[in-house]
C-alpha beads as a LAMMPS data file, in Angstrom:
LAMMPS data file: protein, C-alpha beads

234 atoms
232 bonds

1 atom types
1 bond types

-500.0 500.0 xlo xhi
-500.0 500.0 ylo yhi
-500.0 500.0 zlo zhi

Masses

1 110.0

Atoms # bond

1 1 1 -152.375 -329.992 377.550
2 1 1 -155.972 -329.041 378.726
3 1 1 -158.011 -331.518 380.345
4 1 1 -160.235 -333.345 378.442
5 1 1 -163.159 -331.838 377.635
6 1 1 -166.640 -333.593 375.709
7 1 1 -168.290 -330.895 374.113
8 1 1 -170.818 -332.757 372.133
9 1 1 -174.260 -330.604 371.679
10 1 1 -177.418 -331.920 372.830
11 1 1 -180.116 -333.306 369.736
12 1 1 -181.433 -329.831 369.584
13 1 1 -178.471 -328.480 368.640
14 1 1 -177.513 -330.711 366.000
15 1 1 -177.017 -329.361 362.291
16 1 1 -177.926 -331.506 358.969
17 1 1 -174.587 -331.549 358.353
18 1 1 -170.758 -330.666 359.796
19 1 1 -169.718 -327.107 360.231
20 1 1 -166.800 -325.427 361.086
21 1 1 -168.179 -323.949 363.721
22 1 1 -165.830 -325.748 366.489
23 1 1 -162.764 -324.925 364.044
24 1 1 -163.934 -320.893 364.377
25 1 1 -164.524 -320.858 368.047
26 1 1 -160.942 -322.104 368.318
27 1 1 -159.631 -319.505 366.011
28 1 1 -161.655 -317.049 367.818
29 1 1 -159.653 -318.073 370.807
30 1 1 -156.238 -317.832 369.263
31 1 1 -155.827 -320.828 367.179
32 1 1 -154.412 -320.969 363.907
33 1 1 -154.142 -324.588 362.931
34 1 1 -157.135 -326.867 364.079
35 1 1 -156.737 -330.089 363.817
36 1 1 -160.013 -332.595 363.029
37 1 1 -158.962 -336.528 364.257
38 1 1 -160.688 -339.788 363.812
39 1 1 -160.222 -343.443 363.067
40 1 1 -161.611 -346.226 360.744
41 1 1 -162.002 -350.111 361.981
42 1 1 -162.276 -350.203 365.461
43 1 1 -165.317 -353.057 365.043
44 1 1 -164.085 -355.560 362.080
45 1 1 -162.350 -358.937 363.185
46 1 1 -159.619 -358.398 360.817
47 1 1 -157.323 -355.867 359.368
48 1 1 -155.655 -352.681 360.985
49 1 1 -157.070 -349.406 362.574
50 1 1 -156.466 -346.349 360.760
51 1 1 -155.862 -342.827 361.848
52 1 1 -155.997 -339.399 360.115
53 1 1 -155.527 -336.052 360.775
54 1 1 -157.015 -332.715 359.142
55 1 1 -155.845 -329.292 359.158
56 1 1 -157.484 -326.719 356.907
57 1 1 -157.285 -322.790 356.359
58 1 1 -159.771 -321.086 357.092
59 1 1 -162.495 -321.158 354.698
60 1 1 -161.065 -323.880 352.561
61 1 1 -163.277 -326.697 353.747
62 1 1 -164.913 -328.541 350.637
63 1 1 -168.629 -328.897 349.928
64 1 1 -170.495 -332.086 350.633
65 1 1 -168.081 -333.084 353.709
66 1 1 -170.126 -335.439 355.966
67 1 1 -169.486 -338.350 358.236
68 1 1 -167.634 -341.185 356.077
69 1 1 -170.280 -343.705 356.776
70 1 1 -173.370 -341.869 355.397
71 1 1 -170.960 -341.123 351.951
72 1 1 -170.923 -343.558 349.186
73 1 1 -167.889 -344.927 348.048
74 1 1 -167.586 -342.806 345.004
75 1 1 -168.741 -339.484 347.439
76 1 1 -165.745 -340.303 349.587
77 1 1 -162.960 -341.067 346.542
78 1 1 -164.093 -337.433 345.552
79 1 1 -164.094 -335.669 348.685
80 1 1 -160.861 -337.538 349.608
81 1 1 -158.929 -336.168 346.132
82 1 1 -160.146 -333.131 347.441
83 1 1 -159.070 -332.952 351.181
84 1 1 -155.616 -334.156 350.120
85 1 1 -155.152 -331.206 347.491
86 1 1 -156.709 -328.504 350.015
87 1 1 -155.474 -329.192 353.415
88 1 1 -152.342 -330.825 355.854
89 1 1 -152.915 -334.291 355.848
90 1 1 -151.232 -337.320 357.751
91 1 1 -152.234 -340.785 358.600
92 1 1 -150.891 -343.334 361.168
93 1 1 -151.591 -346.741 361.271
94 1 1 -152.470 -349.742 363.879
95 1 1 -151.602 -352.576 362.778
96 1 1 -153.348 -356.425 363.457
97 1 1 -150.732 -357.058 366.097
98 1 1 -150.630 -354.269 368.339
99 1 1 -154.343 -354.190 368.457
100 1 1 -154.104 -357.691 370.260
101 1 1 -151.350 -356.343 371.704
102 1 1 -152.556 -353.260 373.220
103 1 1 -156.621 -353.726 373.116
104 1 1 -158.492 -352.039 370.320
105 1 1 -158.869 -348.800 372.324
106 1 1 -154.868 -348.280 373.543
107 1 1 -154.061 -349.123 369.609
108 1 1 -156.687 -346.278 368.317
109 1 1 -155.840 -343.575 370.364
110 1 1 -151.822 -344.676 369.636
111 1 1 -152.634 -344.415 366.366
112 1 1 -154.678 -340.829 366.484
113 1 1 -151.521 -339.865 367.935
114 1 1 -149.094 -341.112 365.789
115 1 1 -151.074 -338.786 362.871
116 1 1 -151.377 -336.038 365.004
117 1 1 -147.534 -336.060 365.174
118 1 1 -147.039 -336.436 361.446
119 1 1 -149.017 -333.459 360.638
120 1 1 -146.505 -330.604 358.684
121 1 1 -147.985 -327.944 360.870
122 1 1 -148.101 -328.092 364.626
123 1 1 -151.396 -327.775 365.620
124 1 1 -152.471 -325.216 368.255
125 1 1 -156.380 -327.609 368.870
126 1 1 -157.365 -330.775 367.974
127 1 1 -161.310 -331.596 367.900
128 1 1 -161.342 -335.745 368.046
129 1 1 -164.690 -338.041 367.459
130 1 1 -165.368 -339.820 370.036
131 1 1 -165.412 -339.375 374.081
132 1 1 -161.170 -339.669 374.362
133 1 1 -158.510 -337.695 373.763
134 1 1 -155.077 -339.567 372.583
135 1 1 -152.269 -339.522 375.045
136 1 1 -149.831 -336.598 374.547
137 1 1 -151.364 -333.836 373.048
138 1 1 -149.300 -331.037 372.449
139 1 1 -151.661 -328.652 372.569
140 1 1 -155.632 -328.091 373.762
141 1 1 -157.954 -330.765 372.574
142 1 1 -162.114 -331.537 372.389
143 1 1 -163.484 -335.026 372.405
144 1 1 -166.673 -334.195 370.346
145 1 1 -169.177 -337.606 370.368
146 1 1 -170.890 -337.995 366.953
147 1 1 -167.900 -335.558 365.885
148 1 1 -167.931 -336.690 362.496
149 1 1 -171.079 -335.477 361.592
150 1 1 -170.456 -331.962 363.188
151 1 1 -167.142 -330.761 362.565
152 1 1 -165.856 -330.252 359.145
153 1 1 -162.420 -331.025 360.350
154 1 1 -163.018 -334.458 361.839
155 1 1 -165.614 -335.269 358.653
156 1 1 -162.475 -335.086 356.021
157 1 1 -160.064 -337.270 358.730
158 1 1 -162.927 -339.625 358.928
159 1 1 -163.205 -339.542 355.430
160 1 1 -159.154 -339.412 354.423
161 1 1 -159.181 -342.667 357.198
162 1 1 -162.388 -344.718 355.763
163 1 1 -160.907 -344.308 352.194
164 1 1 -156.971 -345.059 353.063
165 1 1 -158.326 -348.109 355.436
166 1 1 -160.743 -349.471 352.483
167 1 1 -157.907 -349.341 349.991
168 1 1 -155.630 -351.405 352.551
169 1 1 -158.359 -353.836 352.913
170 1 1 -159.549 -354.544 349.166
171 1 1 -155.153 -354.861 348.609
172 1 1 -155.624 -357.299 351.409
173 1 1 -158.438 -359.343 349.683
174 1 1 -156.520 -359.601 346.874
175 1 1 -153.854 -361.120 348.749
176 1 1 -156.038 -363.463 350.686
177 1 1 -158.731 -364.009 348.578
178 1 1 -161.966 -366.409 349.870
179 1 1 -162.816 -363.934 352.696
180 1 1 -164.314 -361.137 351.080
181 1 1 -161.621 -358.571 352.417
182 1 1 -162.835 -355.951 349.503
183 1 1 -166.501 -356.249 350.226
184 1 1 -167.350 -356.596 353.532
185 1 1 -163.810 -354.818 355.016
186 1 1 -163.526 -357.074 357.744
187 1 1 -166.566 -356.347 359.623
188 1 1 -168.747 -359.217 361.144
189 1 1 -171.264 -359.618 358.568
190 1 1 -172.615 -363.271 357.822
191 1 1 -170.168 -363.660 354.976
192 1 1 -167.328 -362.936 357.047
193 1 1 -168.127 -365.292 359.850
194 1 1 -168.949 -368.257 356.908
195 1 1 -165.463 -367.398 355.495
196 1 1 -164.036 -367.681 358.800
197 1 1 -165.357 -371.193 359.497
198 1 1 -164.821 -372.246 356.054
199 1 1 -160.937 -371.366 355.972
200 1 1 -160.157 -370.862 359.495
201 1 1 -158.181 -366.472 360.848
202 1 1 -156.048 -365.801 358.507
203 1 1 -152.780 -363.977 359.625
204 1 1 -154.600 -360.587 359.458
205 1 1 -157.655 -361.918 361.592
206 1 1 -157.875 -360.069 365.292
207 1 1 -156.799 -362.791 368.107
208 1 1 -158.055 -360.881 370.547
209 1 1 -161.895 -360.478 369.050
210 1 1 -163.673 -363.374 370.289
211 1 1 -165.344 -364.749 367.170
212 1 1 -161.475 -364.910 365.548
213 1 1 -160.630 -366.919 368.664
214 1 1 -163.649 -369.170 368.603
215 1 1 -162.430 -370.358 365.046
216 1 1 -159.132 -370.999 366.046
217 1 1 -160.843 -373.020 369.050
218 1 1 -159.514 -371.025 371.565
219 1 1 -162.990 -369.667 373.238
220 1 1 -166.448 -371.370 373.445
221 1 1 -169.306 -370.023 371.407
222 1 1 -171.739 -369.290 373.382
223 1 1 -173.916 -367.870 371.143
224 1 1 -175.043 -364.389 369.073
225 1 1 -174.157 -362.554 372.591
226 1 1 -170.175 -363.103 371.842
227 1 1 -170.241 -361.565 368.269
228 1 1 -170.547 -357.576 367.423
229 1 1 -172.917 -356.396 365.375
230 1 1 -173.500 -356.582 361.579
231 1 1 -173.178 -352.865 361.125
232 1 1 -170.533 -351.012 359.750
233 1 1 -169.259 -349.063 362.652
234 1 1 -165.938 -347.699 363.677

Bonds

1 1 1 2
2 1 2 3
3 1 3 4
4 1 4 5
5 1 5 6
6 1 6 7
7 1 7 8
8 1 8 9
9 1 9 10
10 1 10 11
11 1 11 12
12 1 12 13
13 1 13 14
14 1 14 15
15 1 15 16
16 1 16 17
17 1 17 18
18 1 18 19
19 1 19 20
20 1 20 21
21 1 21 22
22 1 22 23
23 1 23 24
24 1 24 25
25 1 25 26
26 1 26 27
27 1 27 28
28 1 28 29
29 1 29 30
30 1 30 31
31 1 31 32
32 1 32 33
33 1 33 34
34 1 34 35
35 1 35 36
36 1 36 37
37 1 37 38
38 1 38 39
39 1 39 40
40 1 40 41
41 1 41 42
42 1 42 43
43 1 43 44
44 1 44 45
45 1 45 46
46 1 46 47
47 1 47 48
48 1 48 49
49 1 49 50
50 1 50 51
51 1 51 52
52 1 52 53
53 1 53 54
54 1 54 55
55 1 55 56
56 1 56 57
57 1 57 58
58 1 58 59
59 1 59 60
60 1 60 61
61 1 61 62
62 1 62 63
63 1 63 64
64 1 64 65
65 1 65 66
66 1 66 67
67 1 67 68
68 1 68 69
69 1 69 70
70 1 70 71
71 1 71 72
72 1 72 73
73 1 73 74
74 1 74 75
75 1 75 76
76 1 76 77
77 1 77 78
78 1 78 79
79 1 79 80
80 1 80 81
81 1 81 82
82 1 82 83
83 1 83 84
84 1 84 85
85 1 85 86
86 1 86 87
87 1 87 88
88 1 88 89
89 1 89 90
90 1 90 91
91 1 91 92
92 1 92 93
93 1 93 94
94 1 94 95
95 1 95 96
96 1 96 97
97 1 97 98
98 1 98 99
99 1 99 100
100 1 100 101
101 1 101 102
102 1 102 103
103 1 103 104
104 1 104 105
105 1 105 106
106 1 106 107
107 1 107 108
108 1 108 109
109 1 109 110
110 1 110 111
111 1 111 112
112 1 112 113
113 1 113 114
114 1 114 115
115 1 115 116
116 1 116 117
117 1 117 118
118 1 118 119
119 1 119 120
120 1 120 121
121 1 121 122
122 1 122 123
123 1 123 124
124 1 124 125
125 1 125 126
126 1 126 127
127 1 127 128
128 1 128 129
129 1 129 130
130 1 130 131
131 1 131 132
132 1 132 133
133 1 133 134
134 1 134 135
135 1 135 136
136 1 136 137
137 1 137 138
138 1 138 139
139 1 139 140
140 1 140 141
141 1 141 142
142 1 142 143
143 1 143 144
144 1 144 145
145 1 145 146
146 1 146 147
147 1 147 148
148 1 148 149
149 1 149 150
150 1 150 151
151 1 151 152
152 1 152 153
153 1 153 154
154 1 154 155
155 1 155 156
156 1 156 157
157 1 157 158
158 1 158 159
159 1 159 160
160 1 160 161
161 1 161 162
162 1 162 163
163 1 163 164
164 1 164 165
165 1 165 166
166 1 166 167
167 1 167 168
168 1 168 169
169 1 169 170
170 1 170 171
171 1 171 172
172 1 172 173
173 1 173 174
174 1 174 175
175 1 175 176
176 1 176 177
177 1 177 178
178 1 178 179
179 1 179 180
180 1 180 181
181 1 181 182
182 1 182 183
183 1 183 184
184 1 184 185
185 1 185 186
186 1 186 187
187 1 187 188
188 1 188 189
189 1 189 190
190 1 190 191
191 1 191 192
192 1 192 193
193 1 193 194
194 1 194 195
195 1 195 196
196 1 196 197
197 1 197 198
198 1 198 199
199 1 199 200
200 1 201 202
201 1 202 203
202 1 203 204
203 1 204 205
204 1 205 206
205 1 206 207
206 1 207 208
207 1 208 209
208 1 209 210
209 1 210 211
210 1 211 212
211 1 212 213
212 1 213 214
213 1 214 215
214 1 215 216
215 1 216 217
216 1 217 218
217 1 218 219
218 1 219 220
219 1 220 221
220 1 221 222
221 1 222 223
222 1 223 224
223 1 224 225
224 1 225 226
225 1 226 227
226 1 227 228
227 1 228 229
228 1 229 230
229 1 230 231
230 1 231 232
231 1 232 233
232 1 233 234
């Protein structure tokens, strides 16, 4: 494996939207299959992480791809029929317990891994949102920051893993409803934390994310400092 490399452009580079530029460099220097990684729900209090991975021909990248957070739902259901028709697809998840387990980092990169292994090709480079590379690549890798909204392979995994992920999580409300699962997806908004002190973690709630363990009375609240922010971020 290569070292690690961050080859994110600087704000005068940026395009309005992913390319595939990365993915033809790489062919350009001898790749056939180019991977695109990334994960969904690294910042909610509850629920799992989830990992995809992309691998497209060449030239078979659907329009409209784009970083899964600046898609609307309906954008994403149609751009995720279409990645899964087009391309080699595989996703891995993290589950609750071995993100407390592990930490939330350890159990995202396990989990990038985990779909890079599943993936019916073996890829020959893997571009990865993000500033790490997951342990054990078999082949060269790029950590691009802001990745999803410049390569066309990591916008369809973030997409395939923001869509699989939301599905998980609105089956999840259904099973446990009162806390909003299929609205807010387990991210800290104001809901979520009301839910939280109304009904107490439920067994899907992170134990290691400190406003999970100030409602099971395990930490002090100190105040706004303690919780993430309101944003939807992975």
């Amino acid at each position: 494996m290569s070292p690690r490399k961050n080859d994110s452009p600087t704000l005068l580079d940026l395009p309005a939207e992913p390319t595939d530029r990365f993915e033809r460099r790489a062919r350009r220097r001898g790749a056939r299959f180019v991977a695109g990684l990334d994960e969904a729900g690294r910042g909610p209090l509850a629920g799992p992480v989830v990992a995809a991975a992309v691998v497209f021909e060449a030239r078979k990248f659907p329009d409209g791809l784009n970083d899964s957070k600046k898609l609307s739902p309906d954008e994403r259901e149609r751009l995720y029929d279409i990645i899964i028709d087009r391309a080699h697809v595989s996703v891995a998840v993290s589950s609750r317990a071995r993100i407390d387990r592990m930490n939330i980092l350890r159990a995202s990169l396990w989990a990038m891994s985990r779909a890079l292994a599943g993936l019916p090709c073996r890829p020959d480079h893997v571009l990865v949102d993000g500033r790490d590379l997951p342990p054990g690549l078999p082949c060269s890798g790029e950590a691009i920051v802001g990745g999803d909204g410049l390569s066309a392979s990591i916008a369809a995994a973030s997409i395939v893993a923001k869509v699989t992920r939301d599905r998980l999580m609105a089956a999840m409300g259904r099973t446990f409803p009162g806390y909003g699962f299929e609205q807010h997806m387990g991210y800290c908004t104001a809901g979520h934390l009301d839910a939280l002190e109304r009904h107490g973690p439920c067994p899907h709630h992170r134990r290691s994310f400190a406003p999970v363990r100030i409602a099971l009375g395990i930490e002090k609240d100190d105040g706004p400092a303690l919780l993430p922010g309101l944003e939807d971020q992975d």
